[in-house]
C-alpha positions as CSV (number, residue, x, y, z in Angstrom):
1,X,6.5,-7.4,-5.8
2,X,2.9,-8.4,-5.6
3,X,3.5,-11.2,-2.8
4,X,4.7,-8.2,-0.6
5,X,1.9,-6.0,-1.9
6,X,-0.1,-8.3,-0.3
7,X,1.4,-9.2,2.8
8,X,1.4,-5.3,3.3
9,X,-2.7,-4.8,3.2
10,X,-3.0,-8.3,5.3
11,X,-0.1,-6.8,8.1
12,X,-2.4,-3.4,7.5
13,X,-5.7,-5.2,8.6
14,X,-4.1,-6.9,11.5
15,X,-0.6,-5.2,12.9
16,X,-0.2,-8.2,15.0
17,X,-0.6,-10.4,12.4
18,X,2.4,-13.5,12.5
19,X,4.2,-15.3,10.1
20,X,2.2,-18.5,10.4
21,X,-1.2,-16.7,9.6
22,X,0.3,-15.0,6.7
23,X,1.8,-18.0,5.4
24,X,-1.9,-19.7,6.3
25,X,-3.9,-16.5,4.5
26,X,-1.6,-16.3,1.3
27,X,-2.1,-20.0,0.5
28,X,1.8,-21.1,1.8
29,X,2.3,-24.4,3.7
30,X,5.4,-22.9,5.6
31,X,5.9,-20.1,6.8
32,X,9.5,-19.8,5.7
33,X,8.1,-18.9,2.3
34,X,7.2,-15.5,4.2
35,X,10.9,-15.0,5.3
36,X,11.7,-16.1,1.7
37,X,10.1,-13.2,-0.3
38,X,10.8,-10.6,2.8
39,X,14.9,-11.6,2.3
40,X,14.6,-11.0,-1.5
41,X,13.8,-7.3,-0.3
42,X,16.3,-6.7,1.8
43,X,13.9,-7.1,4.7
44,X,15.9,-8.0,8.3
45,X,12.7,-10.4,9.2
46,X,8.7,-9.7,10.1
47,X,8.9,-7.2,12.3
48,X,11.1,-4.8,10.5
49,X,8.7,-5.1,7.5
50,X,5.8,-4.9,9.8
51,X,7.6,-1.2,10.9
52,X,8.0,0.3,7.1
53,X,4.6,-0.8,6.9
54,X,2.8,1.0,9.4
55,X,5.2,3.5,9.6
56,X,4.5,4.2,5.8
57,X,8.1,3.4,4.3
58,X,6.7,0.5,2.1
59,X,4.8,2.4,0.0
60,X,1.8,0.5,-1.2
61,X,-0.2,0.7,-5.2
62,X,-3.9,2.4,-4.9
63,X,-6.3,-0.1,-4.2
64,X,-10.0,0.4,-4.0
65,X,-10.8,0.8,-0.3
66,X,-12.1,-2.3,1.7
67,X,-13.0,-2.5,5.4
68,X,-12.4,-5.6,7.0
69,X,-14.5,-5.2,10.2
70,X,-13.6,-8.6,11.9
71,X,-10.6,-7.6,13.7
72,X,-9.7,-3.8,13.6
73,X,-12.6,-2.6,11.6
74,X,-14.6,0.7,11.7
75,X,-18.5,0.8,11.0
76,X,-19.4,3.9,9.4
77,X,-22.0,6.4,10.4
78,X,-25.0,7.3,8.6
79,X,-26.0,10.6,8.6
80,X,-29.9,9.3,7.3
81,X,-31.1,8.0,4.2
82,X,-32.2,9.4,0.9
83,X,-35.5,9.4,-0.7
84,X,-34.8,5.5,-2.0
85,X,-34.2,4.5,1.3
86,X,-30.3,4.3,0.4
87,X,-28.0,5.1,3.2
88,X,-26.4,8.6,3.3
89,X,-22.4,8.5,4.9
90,X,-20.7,10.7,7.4
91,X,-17.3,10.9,7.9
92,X,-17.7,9.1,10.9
93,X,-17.3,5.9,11.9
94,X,-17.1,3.6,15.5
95,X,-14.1,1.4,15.9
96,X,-13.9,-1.2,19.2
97,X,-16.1,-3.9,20.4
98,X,-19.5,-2.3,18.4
99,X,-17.2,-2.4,14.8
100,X,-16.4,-6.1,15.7
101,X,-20.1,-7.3,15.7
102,X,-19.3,-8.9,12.6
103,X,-23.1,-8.8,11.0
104,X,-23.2,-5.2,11.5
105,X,-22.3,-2.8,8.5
106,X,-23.3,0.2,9.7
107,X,-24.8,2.4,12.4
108,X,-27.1,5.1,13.0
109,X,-28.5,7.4,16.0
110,X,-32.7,7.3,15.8
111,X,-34.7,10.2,16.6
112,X,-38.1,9.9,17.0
113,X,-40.7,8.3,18.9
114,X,-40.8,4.9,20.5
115,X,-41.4,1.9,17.8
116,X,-41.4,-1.2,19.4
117,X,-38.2,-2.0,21.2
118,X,-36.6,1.0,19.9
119,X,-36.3,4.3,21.3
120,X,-35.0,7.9,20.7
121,X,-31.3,8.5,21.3
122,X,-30.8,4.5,20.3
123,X,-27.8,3.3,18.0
124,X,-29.2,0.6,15.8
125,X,-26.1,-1.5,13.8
126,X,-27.9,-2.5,10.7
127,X,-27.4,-4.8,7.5
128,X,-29.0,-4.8,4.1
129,X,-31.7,-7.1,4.3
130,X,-32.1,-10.0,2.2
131,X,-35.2,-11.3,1.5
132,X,-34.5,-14.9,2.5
133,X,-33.5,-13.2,6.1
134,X,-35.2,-14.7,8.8
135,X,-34.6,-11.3,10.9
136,X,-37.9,-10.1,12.3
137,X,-37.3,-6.3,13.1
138,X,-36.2,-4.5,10.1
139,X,-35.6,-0.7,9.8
140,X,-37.3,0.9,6.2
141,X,-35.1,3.4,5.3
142,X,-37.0,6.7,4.8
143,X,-35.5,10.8,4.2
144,X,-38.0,11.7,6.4
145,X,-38.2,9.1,8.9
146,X,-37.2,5.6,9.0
147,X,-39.9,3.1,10.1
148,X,-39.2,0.0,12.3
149,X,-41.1,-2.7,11.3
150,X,-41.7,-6.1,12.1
151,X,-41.3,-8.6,9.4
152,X,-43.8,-11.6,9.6
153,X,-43.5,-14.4,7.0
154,X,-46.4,-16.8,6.1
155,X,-45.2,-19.6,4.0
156,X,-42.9,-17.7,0.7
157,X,-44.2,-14.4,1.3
158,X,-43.2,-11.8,3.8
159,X,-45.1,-9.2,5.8
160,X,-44.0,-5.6,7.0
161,X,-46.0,-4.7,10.2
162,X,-46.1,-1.7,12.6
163,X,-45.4,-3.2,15.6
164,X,-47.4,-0.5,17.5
165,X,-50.7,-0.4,15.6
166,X,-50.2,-4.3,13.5
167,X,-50.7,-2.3,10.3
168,X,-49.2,-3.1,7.6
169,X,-46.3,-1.3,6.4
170,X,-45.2,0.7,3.4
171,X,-41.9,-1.6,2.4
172,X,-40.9,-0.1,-1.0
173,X,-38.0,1.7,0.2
174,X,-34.6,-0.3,1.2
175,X,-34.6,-2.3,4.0
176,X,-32.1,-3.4,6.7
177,X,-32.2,-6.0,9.1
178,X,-31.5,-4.5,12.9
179,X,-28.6,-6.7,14.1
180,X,-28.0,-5.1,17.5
181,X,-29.5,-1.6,19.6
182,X,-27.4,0.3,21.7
183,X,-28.7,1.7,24.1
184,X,-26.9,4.3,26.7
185,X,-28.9,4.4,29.9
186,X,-27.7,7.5,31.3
């Protein structure tokens, strides 16, 4: 049954997830409609679905994978980036209060030396950058190592400057926008 299909991912993204809100996020006015399709199943209510659901007795079709990082999300690690400026994954990831900064989509641990406000040992949560961005420090991904910039724009057009020596920078690799650097102080 497709309906429970999805109830299923949506009680997967949010365990705590009630009847109103999945009523609300399938498109129902009532929430009935939820205890509707969960009798047809032979379901005893919400919370005995919600149980074969985490507990993995409602078994669920593949889907492709998709991280919802607004409530219970993970961001993932990146181990660098390769010689397009393309991030490379780990298997890690952060979960908590750093996954639920919602304009984050990833994270990495810099290693080098100081570049404007950023230092080594920093975790910088970055975002592909769009062009139309008004972020002004922007990471250029690099294999060797990534540059922190600052981005400057004069009417339509946009600059890429070291914020150390006010050169210009080298921007032909992919660039993300820094949306938030951790810092531990000990």
């Amino acid at each position: 049954m497709e309906v429970l299909n999805r109830m299923a991912y949506l009680i997967l993204e949010d365990p705590f997830i009630t009847a109103a809100e999945l009523s609300q996020k399938l498109g129902y006015s009532e929430e009935k409609t939820i205890y509707y399709w969960l009798a047809k199943a032979h379901y005893q209510g919400l919370q005995a679905f919600k149980r074969a659901v985490v507990g993995g007795r409602f078994r669920l079709p593949a889907q492709i994978a998709k991280e919802n990082t607004a409530h219970y999300g993970r961001l993932p690690v990146l181990d660098g980036f390769n010689s397009d400026g393309k991030p490379i994954l780990t298997k890690e990831s952060l979960s908590g209060s750093l996954a639920a900064n919602v304009l984050g989509r990833m994270a990495w641990r810099y290693h080098g030396p100081i570049q404007g406000p950023v230092q080594s040992g920093d975790l910088l949560l970055l975002s592909p950058l769009n062009e139309e961005d008004p972020a002004k420090w922007i990471l250029i991904g690099s294999a060797k190592l990534p540059t922190v910039v600052v981005k400057v724009t004069v009417g339509s057009t946009s600059y890429y400057i070291h914020p150390d020596t006010c050169e210009p920078a080298n921007a032909t690799s992919e660039k993300y926008r820094i949306v938030q650097i951790v810092r531990n102080l000990f």
